[in-house]
N, CA, C and O atoms as CSV, one atom per row, in Angstrom:
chain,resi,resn,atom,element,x,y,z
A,1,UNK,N,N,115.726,95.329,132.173
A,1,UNK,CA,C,115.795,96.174,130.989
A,1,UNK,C,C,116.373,97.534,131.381
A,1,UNK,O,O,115.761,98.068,132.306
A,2,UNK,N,N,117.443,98.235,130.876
A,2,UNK,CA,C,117.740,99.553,131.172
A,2,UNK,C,C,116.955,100.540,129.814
A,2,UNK,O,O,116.440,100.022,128.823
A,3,UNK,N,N,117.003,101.548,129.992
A,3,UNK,CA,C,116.982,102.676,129.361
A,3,UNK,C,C,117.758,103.078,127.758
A,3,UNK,O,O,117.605,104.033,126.996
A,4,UNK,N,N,118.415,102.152,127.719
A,4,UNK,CA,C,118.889,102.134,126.196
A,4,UNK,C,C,117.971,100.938,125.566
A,4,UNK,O,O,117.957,100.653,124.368
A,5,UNK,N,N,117.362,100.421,126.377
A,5,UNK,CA,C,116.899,98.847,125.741
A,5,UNK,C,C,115.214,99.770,125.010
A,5,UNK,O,O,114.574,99.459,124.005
A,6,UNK,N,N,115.070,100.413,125.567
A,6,UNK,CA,C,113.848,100.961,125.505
A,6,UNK,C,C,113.117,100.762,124.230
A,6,UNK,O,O,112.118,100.078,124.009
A,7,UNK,N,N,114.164,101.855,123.063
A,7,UNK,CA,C,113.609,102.133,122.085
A,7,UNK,C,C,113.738,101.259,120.761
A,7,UNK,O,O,113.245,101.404,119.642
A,8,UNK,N,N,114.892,99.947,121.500
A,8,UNK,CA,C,114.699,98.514,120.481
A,8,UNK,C,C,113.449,98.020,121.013
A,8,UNK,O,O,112.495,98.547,120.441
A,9,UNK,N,N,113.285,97.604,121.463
A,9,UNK,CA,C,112.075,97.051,122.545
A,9,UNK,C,C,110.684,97.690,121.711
A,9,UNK,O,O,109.884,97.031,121.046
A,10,UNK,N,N,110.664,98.875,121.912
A,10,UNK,CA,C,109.356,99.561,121.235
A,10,UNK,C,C,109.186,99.322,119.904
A,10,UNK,O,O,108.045,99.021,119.556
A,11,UNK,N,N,110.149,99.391,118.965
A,11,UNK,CA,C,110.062,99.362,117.540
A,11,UNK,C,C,110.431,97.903,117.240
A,11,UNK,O,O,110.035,97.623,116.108
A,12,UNK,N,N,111.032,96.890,117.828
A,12,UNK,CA,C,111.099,95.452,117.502
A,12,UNK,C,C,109.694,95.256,117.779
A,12,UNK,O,O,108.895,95.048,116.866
A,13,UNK,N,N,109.330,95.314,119.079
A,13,UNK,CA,C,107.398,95.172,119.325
A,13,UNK,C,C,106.610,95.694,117.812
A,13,UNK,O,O,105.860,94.862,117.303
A,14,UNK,N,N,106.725,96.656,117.306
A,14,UNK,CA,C,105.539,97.090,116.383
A,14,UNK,C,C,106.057,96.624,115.073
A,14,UNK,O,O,105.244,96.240,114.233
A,15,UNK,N,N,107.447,96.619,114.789
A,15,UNK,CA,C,108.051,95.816,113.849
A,15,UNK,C,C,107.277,94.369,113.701
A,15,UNK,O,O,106.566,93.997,112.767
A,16,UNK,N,N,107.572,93.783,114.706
A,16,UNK,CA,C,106.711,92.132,114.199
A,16,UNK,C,C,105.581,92.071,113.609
A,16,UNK,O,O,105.205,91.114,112.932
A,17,UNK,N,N,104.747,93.430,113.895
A,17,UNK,CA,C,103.657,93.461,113.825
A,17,UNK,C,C,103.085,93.942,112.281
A,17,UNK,O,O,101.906,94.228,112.071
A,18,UNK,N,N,104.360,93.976,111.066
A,18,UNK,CA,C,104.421,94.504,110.011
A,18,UNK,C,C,104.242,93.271,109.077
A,18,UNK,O,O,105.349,92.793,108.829
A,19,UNK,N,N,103.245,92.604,108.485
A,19,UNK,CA,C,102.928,91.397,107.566
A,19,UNK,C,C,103.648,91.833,106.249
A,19,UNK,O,O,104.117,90.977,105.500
A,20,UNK,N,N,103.726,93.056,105.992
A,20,UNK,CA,C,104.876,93.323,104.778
A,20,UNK,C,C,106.319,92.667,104.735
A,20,UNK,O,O,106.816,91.801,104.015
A,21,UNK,N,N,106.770,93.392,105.749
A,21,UNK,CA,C,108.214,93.362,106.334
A,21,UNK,C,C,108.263,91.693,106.195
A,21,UNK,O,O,108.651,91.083,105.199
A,22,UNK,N,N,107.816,91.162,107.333
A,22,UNK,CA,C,107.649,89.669,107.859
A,22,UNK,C,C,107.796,88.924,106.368
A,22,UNK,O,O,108.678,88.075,106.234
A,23,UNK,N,N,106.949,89.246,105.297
A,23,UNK,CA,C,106.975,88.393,104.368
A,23,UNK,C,C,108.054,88.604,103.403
A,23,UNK,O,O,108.644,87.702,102.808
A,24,UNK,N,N,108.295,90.008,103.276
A,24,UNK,CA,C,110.151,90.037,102.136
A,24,UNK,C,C,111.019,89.817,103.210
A,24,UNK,O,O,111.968,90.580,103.030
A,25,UNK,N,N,111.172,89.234,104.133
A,25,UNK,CA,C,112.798,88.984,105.173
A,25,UNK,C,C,113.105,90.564,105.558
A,25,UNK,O,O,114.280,90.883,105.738
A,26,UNK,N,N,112.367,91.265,105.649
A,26,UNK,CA,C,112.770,92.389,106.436
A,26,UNK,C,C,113.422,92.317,108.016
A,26,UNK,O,O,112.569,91.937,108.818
A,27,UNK,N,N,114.633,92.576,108.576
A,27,UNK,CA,C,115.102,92.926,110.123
A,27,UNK,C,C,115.264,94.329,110.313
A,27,UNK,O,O,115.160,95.351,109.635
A,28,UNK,N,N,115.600,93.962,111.652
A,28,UNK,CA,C,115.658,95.396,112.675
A,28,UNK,C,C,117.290,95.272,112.441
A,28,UNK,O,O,117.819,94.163,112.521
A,29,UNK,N,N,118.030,96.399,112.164
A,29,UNK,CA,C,119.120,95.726,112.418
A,29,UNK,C,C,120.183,97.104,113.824
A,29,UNK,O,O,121.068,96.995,114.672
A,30,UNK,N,N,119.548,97.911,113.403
A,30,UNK,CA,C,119.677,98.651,114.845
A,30,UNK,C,C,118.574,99.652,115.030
A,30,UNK,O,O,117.808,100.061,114.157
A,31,UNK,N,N,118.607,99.972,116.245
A,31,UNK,CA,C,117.642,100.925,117.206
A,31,UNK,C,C,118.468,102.654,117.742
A,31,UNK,O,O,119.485,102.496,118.416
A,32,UNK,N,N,118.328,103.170,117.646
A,32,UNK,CA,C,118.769,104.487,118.771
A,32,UNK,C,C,117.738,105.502,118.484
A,32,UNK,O,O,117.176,105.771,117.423
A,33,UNK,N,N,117.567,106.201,120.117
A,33,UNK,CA,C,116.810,107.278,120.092
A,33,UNK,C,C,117.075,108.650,118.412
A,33,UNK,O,O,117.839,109.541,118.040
A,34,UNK,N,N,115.943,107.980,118.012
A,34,UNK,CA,C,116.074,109.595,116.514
A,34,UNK,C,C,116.627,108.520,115.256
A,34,UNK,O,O,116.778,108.970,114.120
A,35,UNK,N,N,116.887,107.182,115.540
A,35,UNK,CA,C,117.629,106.569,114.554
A,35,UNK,C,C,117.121,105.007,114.431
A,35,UNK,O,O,116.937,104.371,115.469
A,36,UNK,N,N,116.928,104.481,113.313
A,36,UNK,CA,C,116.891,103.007,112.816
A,36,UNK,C,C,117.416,102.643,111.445
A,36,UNK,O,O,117.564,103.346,110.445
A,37,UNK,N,N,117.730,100.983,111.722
A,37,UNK,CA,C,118.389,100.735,110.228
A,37,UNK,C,C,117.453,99.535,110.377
A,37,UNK,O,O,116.882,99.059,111.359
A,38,UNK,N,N,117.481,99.215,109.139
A,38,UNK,CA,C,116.603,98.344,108.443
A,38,UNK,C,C,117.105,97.754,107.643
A,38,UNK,O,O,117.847,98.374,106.881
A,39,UNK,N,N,116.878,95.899,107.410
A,39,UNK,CA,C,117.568,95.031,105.835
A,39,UNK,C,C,116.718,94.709,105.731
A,39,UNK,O,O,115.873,94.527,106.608
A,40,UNK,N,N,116.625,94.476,104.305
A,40,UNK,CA,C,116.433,93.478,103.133
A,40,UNK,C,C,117.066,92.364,102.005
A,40,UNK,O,O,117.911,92.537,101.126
A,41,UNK,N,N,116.609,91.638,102.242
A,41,UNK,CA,C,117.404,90.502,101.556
A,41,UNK,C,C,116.895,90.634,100.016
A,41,UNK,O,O,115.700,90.864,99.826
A,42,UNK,N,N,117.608,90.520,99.128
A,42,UNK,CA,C,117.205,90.377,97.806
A,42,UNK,C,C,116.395,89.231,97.468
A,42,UNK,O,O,116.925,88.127,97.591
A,43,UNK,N,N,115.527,89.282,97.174
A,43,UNK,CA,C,114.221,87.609,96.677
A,43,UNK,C,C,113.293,88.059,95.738
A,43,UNK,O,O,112.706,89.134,95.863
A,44,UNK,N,N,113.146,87.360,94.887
A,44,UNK,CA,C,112.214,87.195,93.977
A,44,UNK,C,C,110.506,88.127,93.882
A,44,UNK,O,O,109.840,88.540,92.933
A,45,UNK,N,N,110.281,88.152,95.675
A,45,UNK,CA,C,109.527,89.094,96.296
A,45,UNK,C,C,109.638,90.596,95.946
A,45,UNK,O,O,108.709,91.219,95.431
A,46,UNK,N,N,110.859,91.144,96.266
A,46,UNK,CA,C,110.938,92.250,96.164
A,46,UNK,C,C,111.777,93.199,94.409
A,46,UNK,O,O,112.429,94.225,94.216
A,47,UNK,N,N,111.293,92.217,93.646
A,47,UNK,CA,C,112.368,92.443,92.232
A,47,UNK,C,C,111.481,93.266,91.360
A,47,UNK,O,O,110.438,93.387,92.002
A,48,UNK,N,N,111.372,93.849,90.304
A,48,UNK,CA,C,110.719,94.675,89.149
A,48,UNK,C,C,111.053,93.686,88.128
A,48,UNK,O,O,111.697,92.716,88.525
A,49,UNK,N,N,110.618,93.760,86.391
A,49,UNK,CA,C,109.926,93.013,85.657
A,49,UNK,C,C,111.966,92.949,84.969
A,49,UNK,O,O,112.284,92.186,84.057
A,50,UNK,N,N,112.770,93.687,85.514
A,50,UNK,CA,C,114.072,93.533,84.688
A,50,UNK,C,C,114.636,92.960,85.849
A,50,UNK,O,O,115.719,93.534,85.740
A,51,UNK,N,N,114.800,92.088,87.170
A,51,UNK,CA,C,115.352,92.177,88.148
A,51,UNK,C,C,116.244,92.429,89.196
A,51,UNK,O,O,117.033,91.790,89.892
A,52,UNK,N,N,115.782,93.773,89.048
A,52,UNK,CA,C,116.588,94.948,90.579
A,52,UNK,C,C,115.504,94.931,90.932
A,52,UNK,O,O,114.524,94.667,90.235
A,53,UNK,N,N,115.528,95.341,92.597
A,53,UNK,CA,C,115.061,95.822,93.749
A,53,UNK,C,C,113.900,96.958,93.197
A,53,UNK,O,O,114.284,97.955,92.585
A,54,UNK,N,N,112.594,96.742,93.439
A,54,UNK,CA,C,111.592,97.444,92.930
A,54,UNK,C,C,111.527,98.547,93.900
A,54,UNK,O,O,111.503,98.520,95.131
A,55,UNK,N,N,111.502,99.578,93.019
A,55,UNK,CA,C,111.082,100.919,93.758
A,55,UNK,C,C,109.877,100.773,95.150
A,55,UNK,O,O,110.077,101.231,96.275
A,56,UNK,N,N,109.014,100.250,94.843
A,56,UNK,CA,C,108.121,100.005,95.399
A,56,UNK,C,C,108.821,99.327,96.982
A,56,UNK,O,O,108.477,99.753,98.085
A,57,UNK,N,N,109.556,98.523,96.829
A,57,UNK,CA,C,110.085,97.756,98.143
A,57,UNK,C,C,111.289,98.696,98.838
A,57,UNK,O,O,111.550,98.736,100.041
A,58,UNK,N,N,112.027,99.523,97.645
A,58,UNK,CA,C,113.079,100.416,98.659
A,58,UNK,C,C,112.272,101.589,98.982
A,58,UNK,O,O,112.967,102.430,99.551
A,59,UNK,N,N,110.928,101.992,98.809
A,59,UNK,CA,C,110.089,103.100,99.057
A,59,UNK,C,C,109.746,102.645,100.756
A,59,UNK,O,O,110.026,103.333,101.738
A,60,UNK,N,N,109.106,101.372,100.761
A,60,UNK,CA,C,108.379,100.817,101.708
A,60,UNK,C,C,109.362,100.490,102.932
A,60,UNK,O,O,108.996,100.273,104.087
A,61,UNK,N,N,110.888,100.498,102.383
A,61,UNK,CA,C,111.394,99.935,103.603
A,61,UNK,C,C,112.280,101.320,104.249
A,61,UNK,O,O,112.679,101.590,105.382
A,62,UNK,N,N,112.369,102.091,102.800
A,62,UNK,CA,C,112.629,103.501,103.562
A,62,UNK,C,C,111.733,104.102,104.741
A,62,UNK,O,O,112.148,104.580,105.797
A,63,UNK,N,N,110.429,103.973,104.326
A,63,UNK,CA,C,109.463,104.925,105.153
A,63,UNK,C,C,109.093,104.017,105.997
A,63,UNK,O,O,107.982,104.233,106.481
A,64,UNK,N,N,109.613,103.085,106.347
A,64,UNK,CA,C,109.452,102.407,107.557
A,64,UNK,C,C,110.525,102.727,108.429
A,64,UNK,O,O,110.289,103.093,109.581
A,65,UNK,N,N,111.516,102.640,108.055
A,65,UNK,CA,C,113.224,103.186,108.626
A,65,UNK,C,C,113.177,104.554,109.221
A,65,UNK,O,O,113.432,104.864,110.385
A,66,UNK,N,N,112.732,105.475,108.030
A,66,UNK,CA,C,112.415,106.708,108.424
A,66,UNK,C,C,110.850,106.844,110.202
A,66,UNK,O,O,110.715,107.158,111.385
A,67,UNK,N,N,110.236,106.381,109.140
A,67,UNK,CA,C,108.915,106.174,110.710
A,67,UNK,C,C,109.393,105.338,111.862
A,67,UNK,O,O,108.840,105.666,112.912
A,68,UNK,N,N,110.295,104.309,111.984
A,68,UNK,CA,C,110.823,103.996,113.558
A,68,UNK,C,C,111.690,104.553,113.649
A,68,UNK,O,O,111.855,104.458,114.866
A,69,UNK,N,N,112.696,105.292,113.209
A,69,UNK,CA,C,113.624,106.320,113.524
A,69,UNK,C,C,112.141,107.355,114.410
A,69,UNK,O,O,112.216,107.581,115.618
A,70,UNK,N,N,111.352,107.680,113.861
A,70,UNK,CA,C,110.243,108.990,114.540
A,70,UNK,C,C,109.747,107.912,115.653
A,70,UNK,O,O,110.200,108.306,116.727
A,71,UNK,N,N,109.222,107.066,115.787
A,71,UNK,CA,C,108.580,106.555,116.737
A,71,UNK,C,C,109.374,106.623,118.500
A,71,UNK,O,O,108.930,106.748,119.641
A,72,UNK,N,N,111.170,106.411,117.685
A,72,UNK,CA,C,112.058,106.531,118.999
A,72,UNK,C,C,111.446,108.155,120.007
A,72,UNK,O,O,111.762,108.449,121.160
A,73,UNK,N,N,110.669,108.810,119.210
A,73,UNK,CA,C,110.826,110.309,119.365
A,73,UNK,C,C,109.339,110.959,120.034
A,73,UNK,O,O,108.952,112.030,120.502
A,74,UNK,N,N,108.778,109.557,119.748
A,74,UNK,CA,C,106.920,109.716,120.011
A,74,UNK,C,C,107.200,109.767,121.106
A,74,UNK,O,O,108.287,109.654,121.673
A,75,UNK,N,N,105.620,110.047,121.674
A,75,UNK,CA,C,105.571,109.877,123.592
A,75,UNK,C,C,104.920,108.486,123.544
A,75,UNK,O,O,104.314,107.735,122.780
A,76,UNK,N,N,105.342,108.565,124.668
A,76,UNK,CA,C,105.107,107.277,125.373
A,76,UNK,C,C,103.162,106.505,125.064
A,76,UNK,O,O,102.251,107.090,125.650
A,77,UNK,N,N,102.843,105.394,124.253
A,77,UNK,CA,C,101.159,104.888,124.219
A,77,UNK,C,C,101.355,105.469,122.819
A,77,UNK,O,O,100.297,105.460,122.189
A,78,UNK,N,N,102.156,105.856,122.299
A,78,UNK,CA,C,101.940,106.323,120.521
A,78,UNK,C,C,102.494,105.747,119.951
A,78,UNK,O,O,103.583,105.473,120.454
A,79,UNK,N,N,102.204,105.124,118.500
A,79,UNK,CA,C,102.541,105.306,117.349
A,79,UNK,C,C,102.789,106.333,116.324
A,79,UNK,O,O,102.536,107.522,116.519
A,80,UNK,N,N,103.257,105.894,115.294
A,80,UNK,CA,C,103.232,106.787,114.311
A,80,UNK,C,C,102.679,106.430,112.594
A,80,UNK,O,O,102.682,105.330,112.040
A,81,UNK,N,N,102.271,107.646,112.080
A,81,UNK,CA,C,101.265,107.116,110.785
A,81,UNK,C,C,102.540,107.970,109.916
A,81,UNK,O,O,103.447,108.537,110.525
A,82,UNK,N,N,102.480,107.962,109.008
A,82,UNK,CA,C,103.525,108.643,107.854
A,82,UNK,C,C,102.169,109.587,107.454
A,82,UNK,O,O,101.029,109.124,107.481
A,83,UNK,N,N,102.453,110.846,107.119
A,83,UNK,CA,C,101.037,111.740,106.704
A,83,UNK,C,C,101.891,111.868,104.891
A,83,UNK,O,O,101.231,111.966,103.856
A,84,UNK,N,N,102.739,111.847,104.921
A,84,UNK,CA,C,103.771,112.210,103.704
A,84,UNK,C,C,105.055,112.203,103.578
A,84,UNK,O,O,105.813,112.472,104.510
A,85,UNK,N,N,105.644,111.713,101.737
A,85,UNK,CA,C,106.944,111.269,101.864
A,85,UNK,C,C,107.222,111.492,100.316
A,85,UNK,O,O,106.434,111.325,99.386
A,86,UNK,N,N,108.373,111.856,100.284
A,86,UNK,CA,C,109.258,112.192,99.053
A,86,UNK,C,C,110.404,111.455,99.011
A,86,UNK,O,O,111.346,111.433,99.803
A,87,UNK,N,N,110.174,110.694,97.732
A,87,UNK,CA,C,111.830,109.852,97.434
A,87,UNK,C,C,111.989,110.112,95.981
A,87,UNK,O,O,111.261,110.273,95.002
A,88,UNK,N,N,113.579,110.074,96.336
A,88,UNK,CA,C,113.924,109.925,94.808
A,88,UNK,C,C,114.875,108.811,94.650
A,88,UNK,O,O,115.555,108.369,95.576
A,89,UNK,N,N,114.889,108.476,93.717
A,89,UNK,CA,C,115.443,106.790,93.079
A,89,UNK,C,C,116.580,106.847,92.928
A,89,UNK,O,O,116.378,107.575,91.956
A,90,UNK,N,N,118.140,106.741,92.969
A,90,UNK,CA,C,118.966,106.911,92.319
A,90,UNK,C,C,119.687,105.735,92.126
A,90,UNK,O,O,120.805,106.077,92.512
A,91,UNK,N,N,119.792,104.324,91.706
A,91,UNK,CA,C,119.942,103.233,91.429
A,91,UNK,C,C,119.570,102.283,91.536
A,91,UNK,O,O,119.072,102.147,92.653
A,92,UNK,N,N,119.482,101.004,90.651
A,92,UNK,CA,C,118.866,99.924,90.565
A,92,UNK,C,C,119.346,98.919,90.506
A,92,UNK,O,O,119.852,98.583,89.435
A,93,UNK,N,N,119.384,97.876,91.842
A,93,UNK,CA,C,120.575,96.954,92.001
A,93,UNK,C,C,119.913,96.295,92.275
A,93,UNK,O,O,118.787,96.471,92.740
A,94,UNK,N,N,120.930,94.580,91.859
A,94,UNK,CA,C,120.160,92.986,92.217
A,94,UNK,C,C,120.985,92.810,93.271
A,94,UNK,O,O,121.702,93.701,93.724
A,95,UNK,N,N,120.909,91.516,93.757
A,95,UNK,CA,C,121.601,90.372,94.600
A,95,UNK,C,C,122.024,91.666,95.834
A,95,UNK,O,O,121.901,92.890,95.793
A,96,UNK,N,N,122.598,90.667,96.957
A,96,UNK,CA,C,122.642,91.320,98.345
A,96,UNK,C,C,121.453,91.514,98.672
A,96,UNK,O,O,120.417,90.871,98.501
A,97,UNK,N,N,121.807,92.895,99.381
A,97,UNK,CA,C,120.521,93.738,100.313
A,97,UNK,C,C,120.429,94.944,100.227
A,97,UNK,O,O,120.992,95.580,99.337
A,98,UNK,N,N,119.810,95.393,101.003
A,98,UNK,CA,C,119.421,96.891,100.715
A,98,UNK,C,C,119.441,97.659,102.629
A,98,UNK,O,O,118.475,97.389,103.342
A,99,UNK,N,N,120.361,98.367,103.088
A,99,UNK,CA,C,119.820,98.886,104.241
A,99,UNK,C,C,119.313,100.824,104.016
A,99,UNK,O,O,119.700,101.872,103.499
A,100,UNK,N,N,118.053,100.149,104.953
A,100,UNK,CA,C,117.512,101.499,104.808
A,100,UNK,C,C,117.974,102.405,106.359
A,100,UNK,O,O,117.730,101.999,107.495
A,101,UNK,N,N,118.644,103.620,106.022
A,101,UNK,CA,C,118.752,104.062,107.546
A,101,UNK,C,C,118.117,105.119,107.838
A,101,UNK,O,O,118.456,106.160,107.275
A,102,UNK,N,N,117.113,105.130,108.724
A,102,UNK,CA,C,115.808,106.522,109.186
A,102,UNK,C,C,116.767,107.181,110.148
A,102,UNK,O,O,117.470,106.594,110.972
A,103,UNK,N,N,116.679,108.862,109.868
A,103,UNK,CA,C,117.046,109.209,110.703
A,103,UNK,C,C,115.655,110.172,111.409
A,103,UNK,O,O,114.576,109.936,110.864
A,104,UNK,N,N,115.633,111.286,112.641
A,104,UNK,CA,C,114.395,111.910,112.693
A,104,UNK,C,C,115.474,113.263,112.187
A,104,UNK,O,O,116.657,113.250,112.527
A,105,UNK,N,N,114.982,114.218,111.479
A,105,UNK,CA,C,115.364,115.632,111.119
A,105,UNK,C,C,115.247,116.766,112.672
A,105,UNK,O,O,116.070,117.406,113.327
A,106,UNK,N,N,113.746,116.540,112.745
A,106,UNK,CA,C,112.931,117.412,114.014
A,106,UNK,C,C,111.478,116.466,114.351
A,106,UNK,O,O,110.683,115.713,113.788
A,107,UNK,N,N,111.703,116.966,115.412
A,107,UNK,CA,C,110.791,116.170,116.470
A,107,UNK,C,C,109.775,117.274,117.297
A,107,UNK,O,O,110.062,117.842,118.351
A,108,UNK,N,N,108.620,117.403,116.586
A,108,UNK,CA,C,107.904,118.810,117.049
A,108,UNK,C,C,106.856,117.896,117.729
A,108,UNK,O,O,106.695,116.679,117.820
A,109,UNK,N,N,106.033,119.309,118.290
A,109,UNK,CA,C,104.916,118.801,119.216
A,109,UNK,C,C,103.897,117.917,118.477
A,109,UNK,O,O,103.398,116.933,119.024
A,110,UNK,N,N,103.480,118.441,116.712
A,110,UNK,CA,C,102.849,117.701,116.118
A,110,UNK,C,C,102.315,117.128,115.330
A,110,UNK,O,O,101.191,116.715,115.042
A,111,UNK,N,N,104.450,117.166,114.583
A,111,UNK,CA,C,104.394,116.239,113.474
A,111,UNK,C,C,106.240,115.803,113.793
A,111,UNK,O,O,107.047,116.259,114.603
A,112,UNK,N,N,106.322,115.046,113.040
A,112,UNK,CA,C,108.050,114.890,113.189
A,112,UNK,C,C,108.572,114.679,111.575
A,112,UNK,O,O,107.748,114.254,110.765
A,113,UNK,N,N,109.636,114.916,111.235
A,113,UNK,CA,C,110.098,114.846,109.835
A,113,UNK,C,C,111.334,114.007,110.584
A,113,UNK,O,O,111.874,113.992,111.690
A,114,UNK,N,N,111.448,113.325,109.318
A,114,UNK,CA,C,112.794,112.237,109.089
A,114,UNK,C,C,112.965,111.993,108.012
A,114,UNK,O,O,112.128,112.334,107.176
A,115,UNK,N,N,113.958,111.407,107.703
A,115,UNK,CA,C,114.755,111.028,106.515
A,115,UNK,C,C,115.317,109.677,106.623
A,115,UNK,O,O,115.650,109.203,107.709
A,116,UNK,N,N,115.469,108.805,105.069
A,116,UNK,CA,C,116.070,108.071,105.519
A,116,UNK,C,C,116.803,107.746,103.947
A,116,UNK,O,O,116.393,108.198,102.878
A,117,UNK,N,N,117.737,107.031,104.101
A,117,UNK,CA,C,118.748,106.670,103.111
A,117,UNK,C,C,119.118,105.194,102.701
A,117,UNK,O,O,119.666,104.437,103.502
A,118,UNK,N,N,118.768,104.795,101.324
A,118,UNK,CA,C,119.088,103.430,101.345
A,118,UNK,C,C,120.167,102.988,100.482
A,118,UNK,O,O,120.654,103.709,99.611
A,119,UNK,N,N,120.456,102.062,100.672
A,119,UNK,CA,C,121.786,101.786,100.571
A,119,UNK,C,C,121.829,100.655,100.045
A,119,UNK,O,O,121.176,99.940,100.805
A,120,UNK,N,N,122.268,99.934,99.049
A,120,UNK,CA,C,122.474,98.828,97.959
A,120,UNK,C,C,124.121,98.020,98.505
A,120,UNK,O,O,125.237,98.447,98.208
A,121,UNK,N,N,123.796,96.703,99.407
A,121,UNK,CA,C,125.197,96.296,99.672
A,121,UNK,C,C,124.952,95.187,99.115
A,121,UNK,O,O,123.882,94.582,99.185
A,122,UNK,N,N,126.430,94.675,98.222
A,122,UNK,CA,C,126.595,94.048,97.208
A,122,UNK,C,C,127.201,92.751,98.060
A,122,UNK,O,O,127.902,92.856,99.067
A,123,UNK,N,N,126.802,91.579,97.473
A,123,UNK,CA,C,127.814,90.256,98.152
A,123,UNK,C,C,128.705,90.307,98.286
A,123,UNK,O,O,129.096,89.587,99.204
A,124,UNK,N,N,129.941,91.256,97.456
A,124,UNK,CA,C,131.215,91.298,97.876
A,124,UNK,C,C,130.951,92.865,98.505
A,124,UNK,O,O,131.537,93.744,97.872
A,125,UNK,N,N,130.265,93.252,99.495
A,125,UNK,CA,C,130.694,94.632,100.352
A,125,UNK,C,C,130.546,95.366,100.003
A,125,UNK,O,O,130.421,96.246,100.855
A,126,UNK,N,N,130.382,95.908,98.397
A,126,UNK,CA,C,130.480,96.944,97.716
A,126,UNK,C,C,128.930,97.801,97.777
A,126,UNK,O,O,127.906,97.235,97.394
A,127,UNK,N,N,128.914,99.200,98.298
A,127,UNK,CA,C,127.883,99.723,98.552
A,127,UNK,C,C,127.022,100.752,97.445
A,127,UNK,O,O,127.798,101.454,96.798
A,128,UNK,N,N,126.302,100.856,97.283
A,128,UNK,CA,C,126.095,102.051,96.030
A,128,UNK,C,C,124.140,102.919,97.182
A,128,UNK,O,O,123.285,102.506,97.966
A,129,UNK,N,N,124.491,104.148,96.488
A,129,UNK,CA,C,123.667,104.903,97.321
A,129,UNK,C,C,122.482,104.232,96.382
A,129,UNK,O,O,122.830,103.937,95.239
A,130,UNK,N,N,120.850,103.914,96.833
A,130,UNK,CA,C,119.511,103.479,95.709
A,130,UNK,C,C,118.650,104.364,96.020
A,130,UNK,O,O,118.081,104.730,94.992
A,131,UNK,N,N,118.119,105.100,97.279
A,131,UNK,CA,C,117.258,106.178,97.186
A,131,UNK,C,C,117.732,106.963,98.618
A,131,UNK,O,O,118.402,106.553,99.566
A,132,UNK,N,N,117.084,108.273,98.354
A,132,UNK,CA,C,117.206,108.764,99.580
A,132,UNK,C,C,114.958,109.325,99.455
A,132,UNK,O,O,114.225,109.406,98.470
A,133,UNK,N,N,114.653,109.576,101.074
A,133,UNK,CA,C,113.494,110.165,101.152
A,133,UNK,C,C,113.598,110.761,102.433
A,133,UNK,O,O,114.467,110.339,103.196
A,134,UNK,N,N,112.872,111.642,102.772
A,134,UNK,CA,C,112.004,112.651,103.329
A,134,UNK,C,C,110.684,112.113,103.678
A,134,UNK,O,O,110.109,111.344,102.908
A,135,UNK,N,N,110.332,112.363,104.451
A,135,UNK,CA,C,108.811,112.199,105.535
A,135,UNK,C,C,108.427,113.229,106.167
A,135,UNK,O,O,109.132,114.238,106.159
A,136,UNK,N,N,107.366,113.194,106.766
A,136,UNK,CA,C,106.470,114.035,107.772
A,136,UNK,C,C,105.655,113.033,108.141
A,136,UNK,O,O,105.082,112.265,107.368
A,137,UNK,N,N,105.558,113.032,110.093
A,137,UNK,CA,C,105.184,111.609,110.798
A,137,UNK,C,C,104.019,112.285,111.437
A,137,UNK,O,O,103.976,113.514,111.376
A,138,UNK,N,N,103.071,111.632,112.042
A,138,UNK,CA,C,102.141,112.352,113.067
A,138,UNK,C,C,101.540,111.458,113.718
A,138,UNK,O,O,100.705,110.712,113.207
A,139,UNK,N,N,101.888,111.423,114.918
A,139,UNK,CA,C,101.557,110.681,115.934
A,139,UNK,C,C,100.353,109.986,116.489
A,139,UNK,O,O,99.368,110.561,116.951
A,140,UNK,N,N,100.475,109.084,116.426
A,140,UNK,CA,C,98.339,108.594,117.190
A,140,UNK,C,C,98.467,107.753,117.962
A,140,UNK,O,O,99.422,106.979,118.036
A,141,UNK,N,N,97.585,107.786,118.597
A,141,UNK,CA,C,97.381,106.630,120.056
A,141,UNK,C,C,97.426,105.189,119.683
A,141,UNK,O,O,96.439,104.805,119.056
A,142,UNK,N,N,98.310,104.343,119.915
A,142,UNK,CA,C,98.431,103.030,119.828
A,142,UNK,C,C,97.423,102.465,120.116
A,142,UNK,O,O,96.938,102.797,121.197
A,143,UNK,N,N,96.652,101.350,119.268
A,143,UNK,CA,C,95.727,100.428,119.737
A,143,UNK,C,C,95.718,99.220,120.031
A,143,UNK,O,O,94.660,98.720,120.414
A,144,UNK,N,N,96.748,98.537,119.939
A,144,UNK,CA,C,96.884,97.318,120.360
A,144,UNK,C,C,97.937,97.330,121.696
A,144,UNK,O,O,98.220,96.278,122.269
């Protein structure tokens, strides 16, 4: 394993460990120190009562995107808890997927803020912005 492998390694590990994710087809789809992207597949799972992509599922996969983007940033035996998060909605799309991309903003002694941005990609390629959010992360001792 080198030193770039690191911080896929850490967040694929706690990733599996997400029974949310696991059950709407959530992936990892990249890793970097301060950074993660995240998919979703469009399913029946994740739809609202008109069927687009429920707020609720591009909320959940943002602040997950956003929180392993922070985790790249934790010390070493930590996790991270989300203490708080602000999104706002700006479209409502079916079919395809959805990538969410976390970035970290700042990485303090003891809290971290990130952001992350999701993104509506259409079967034919076509992308449309669906939310953006804001976080504040705070770190705790891993227990498993």
């Amino acid at each position: 394993m080198t030193p770039a492998d690191l911080p896929l390694q850490r967040v694929q590990t706690s990733f599996e460990r997400q029974g949310l994710m696991r059950h709407w087809g959530a992936q990892v789809e990249r890793v970097e120190p301060g950074l993660c992207v995240l998919s979703l597949p469009y399913s029946d799972k994740v739809t609202q009562q008109q069927a687009g992509f429920h707020g609720g599922a591009m909320g959940a996969l943002a602040d997950i995107a956003a929180g392993y983007a922070g985790l790249t940033q934790a010390p070493a035996g930590m996790e991270v808890v989300t203490v708080e998060y602000k999104i706002n909605f700006l479209a409502s799309c079916q079919g395809g997927k959805l990538l969410a991309t976390g970035r970290v903003v700042k990485a303090g002694k003891r809290v971290i803020v990130a952001s992350a941005e999701v993104l509506h990609v259409a079967d034919d390629g076509r992308e449309t912005a669906c939310a953006v959010l804001q976080q504040t992360l705070m770190a705790v001792p891993k227990t498993y």
